[in-house]
C-alpha positions in Angstrom: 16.4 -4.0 1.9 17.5 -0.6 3.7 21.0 -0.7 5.9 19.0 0.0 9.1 16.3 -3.2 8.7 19.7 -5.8 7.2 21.8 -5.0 11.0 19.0 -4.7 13.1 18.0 -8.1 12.2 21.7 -9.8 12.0 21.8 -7.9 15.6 18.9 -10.6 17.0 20.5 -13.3 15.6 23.9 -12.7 16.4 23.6 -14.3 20.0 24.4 -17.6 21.2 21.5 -18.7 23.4 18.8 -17.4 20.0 21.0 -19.6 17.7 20.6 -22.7 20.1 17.0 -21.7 19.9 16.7 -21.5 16.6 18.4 -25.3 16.4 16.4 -26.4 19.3 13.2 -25.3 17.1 13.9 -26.8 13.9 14.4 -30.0 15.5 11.3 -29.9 17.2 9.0 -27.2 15.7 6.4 -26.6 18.3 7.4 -26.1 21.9 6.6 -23.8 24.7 8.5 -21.2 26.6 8.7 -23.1 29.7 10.1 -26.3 27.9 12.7 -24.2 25.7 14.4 -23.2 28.9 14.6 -26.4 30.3 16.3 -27.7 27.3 18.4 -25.1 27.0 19.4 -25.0 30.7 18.0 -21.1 31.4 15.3 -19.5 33.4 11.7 -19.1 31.9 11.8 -15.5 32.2 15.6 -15.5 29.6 14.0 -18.0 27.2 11.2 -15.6 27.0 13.1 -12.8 26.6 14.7 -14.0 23.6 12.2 -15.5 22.0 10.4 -12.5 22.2 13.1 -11.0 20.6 13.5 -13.8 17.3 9.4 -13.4 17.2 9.8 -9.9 16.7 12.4 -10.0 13.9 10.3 -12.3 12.1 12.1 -15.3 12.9 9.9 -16.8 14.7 5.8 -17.3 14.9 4.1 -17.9 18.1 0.7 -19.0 19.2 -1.4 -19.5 22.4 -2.8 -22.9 23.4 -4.5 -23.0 26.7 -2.2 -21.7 29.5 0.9 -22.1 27.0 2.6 -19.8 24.8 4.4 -22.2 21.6 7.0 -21.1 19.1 7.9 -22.4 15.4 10.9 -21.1 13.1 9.3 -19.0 10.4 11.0 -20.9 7.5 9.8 -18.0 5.0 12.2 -15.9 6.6 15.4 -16.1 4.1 18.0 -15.5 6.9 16.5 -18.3 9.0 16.9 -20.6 6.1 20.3 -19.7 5.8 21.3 -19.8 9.0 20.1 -23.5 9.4 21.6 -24.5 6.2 24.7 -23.4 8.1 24.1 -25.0 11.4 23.1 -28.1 9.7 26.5 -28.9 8.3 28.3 -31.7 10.0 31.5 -28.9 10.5 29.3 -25.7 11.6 31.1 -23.9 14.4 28.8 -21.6 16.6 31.7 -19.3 16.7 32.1 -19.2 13.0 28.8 -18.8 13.0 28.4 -15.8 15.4 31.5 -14.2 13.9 30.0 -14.2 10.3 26.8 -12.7 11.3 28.4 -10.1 13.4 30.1 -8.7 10.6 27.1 -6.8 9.4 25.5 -5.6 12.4 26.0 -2.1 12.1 25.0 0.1 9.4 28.3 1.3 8.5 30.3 -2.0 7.4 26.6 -2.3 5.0 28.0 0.8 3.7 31.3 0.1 3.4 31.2 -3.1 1.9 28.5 -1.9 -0.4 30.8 0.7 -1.9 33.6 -1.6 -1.8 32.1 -3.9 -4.1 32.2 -2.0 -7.4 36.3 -1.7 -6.6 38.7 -1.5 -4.1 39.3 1.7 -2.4 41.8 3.7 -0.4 40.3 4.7 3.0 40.5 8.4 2.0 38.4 7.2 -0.9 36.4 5.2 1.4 35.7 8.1 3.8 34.7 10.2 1.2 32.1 8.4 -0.7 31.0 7.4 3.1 31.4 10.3 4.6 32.6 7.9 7.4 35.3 9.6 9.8 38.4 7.8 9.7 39.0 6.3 13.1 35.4 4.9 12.4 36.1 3.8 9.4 39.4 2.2 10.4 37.7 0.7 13.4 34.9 -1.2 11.0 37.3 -1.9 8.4 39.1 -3.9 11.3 36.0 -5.6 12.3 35.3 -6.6 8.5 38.4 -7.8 7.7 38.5 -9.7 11.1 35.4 -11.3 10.5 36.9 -12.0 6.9 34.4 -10.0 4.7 37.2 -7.5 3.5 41.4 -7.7 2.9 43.8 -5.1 2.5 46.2 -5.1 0.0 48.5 -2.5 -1.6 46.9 0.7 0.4 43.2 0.0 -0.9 40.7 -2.6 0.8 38.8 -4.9 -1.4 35.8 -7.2 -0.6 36.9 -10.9 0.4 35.5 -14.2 -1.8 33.3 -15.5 1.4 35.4 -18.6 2.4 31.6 -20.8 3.3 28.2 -20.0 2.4 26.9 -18.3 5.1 29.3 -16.0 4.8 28.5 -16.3 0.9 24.5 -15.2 1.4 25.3 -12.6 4.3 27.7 -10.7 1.7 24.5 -11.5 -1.2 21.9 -10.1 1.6 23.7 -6.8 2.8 25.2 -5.4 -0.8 21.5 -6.4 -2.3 
């Protein structure tokens, strides 16, 4: 899957109010627009928004009956499965959660842990095969390694074991 399709998607998901959704719905797999926000405590217009949003990464299907617009988690969709696998465990933090799938929502920590997993590198290494400037590169390694994804260690980053398996299947999804 290309580095532009893997962030855009982590980018929808990566929101607090669409992960409540996303629980919300696979608890109760057909409700409307109008009785999402109620449950989840925001205006009609918001919910929409966001659903809107999850239905047009694929995360979500939608269909019209009567005067009512309903949604359903589209449990084909591999990160959706995931993601509730996560949220399903008795100790699933939200913001363990969000933090994992924020690690990839740009394209250039794809690319940067995608060339650091055949072996750690230096960041002049890095920005070379990259051809990632080095105060960006710096900045995304910093964001990786705070999201725990990569570690530094004797002047070269290296790709971090994934300490639960979101974190796990997000590392599997982005290097492919």
């Amino acid at each position: 899957m290309s580095e532009d399709l893997i962030w855009r998607q982590l980018r929808v998901l990566a929101n607090p109010l669409r992960i409540e959704m996303l629980t919300l719905l696979s608890t109760d797999s057909k409700l409307y627009v109008q009785r999402i926000g109620e449950l989840l405590g925001c205006a009609e217009d918001i919910a929409s928004k966001h659903l809107q949003r999850l239905g047009d990464g694929g995360f979500l299907r939608s269909w019209r009956r009567g005067r009512y617009l309903y949604y359903g988690i589209n449990t084909e969709h591999p990160l959706v499965a995931a993601l509730l696998e996560e949220i399903d465990r008795p100790e699933a933090d939200i913001g363990t959660i969000l933090k994992s799938l924020t690690a990839f929502t740009h394209e250039r920590r794809i690319q940067i842990v995608r060339s650091l997993m055949t072996e750690p590198k230096s960041v002049d290494a890095l920005r070379v095969e990259t051809g990632i400037s080095g105060d960006a590169l710096l900045r995304h390694l910093r964001k990786l390694e705070a999201r725990e994804m990569v570690f530094h260690r004797e002047g070269c980053w290296s790709v971090a074991v994934p300490r639960n398996r979101l974190r796990q299947w997000l590392m599997e999804y982005v290097t492919g």
